[in-house]
TISE-977687 format. One record per residue: residue in one letter; chain; x, y, z of N, C-alpha, C in turn. Coordinates in nm, 2 decimals, padded with zeros to 4 digits. Example, Ala and Ser with C-alpha at 12.3 -4.5 7.8 and 13.67 -1.06 7.14 Angstrom:
2
+------+-------+--------+--------+--------+--------+--------+--------+--------+--------+--------+
: resn : chain :    npx :    npy :    npz :   capx :   capy :   capz :    cpx :    cpy :    cpz :
+------+-------+--------+--------+--------+--------+--------+--------+--------+--------+--------+
:    A :     A :  01.32 : -00.57 :  00.78 :  01.23 : -00.45 :  00.78 :  01.32 : -00.33 :  00.78 :
:    S :     A :  01.28 : -00.22 :  00.71 :  01.37 : -00.11 :  00.71 :  01.29 :  00.00 :  00.79 :
+------+-------+--------+--------+--------+--------+--------+--------+--------+--------+--------+
// end
This chain:
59
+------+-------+--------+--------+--------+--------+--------+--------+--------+--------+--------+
: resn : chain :    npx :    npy :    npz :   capx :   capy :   capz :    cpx :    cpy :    cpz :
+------+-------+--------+--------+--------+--------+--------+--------+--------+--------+--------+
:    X :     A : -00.45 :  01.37 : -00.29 : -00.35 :  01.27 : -00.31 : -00.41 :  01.16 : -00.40 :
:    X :     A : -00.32 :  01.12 : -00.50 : -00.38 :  01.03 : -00.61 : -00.34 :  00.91 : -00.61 :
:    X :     A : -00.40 :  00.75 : -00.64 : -00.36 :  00.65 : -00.58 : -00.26 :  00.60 : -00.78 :
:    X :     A : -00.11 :  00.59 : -00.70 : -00.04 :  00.56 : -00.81 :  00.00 :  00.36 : -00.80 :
:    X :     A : -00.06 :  00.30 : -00.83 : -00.01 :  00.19 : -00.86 :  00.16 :  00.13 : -00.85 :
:    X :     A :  00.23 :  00.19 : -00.95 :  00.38 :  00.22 : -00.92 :  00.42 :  00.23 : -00.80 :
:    X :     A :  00.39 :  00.36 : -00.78 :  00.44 :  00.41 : -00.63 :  00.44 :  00.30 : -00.50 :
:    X :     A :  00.29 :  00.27 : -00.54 :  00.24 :  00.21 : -00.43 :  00.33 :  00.03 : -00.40 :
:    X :     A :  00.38 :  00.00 : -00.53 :  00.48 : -00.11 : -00.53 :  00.57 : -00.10 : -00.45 :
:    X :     A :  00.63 :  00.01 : -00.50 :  00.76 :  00.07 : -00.45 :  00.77 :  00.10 : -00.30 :
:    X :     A :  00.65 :  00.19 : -00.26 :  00.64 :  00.17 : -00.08 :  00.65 :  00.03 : -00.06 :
:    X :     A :  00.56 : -00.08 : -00.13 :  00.52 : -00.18 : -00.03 :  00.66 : -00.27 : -00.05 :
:    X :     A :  00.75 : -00.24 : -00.16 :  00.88 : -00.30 : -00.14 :  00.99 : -00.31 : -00.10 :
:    X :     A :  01.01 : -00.13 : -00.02 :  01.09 : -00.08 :  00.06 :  01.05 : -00.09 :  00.18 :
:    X :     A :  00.96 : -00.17 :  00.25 :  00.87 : -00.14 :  00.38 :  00.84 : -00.28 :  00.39 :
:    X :     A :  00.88 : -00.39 :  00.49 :  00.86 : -00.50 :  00.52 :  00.73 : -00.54 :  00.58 :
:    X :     A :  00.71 : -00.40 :  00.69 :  00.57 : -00.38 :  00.74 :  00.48 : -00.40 :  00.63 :
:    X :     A :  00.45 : -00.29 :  00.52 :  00.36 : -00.32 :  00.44 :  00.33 : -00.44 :  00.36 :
:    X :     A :  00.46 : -00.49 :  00.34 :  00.49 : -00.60 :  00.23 :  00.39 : -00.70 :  00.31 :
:    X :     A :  00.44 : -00.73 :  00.45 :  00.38 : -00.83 :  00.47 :  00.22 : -00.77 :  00.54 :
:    X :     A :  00.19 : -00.67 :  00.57 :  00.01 : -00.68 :  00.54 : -00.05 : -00.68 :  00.42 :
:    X :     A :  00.04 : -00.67 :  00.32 : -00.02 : -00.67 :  00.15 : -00.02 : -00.81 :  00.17 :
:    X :     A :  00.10 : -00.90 :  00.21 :  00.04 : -01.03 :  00.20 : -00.09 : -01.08 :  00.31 :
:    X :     A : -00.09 : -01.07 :  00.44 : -00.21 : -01.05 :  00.49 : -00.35 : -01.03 :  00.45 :
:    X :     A : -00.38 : -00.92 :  00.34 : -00.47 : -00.88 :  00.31 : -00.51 : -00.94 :  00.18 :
:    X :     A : -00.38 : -00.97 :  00.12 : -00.43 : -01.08 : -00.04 : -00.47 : -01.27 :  00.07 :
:    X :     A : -00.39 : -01.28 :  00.13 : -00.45 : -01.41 :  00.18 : -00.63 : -01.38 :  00.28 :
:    X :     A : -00.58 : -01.33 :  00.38 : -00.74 : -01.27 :  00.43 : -00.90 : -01.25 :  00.34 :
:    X :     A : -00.86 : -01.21 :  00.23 : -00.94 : -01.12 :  00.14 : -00.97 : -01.22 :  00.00 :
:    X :     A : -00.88 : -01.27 :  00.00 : -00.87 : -01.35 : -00.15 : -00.87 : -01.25 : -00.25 :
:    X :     A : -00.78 : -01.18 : -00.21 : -00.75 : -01.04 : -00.33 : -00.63 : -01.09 : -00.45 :
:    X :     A : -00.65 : -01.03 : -00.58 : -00.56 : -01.04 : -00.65 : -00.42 : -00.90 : -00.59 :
:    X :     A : -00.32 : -00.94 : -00.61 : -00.23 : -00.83 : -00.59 : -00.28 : -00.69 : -00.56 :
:    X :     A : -00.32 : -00.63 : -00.74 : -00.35 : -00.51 : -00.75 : -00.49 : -00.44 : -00.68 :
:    X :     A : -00.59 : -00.56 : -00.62 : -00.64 : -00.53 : -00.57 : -00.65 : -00.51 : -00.42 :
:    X :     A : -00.60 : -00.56 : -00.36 : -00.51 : -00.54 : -00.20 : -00.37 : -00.44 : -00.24 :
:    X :     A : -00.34 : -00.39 : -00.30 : -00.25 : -00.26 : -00.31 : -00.34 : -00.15 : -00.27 :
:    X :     A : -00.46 : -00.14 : -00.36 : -00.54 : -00.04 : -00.36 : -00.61 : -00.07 : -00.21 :
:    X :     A : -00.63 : -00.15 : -00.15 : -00.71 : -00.19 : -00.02 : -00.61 : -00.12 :  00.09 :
:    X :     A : -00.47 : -00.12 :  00.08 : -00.38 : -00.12 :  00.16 : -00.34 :  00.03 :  00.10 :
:    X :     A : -00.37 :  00.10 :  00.04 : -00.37 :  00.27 :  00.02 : -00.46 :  00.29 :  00.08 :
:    X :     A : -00.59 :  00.28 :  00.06 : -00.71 :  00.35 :  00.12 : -00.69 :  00.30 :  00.31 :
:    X :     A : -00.63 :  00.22 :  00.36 : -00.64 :  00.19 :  00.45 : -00.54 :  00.23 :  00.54 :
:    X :     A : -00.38 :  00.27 :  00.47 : -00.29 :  00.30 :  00.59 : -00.18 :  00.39 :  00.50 :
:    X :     A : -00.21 :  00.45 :  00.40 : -00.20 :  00.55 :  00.31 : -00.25 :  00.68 :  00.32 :
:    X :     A : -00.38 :  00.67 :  00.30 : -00.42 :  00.78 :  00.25 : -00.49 :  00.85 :  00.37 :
:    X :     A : -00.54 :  00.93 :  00.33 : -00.61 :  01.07 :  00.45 : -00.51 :  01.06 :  00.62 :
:    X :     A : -00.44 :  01.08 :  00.61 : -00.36 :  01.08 :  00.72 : -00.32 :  00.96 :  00.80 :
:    X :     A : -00.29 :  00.87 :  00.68 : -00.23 :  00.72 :  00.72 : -00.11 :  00.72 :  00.79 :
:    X :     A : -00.05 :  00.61 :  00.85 :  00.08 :  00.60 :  00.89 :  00.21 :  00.59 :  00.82 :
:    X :     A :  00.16 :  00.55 :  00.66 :  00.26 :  00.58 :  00.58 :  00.27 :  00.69 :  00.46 :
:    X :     A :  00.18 :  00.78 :  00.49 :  00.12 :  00.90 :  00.39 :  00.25 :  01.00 :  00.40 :
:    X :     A :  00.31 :  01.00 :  00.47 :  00.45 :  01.11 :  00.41 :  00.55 :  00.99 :  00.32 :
:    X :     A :  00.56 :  00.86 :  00.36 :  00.66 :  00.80 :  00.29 :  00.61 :  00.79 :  00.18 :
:    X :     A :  00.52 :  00.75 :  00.12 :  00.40 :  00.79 : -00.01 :  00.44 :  00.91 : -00.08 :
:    X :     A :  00.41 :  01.03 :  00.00 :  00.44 :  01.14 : -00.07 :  00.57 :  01.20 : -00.11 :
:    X :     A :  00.61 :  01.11 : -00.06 :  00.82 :  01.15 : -00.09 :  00.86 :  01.08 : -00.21 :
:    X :     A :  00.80 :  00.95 : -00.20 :  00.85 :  00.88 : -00.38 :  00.81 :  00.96 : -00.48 :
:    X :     A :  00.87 :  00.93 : -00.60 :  00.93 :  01.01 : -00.69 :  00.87 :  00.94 : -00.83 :
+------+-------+--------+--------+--------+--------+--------+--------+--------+--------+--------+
// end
């Protein structure tokens, strides 16, 4: 599975859960956006994450 940027918007904008650990992780972290996107794929995304089928269904 490949980490799509886009996509990854798209989940964290349909998903309130994510939305707000994307913001968690940009304040916690002092991440820029795109970089807590990618923190928040590797972490509840990918290899058998909790949102790894909703990931794989966008389009």
């Amino acid at each position: 599975m490949q980490y799509s940027k886009p996509k990854m918007e798209r989940l964290v904008k349909n998903n309130a859960e994510l939305s707000k650990r994307l913001q968690q992780i940009m304040k916690e972290h002092e991440l820029e956006k795109s970089f807590a996107l990618k923190a928040l794929y590797h972490s509840d995304v990918k290899d058998g994450g909790r949102f790894m089928k909703d990931y794989q269904e966008l389009q």
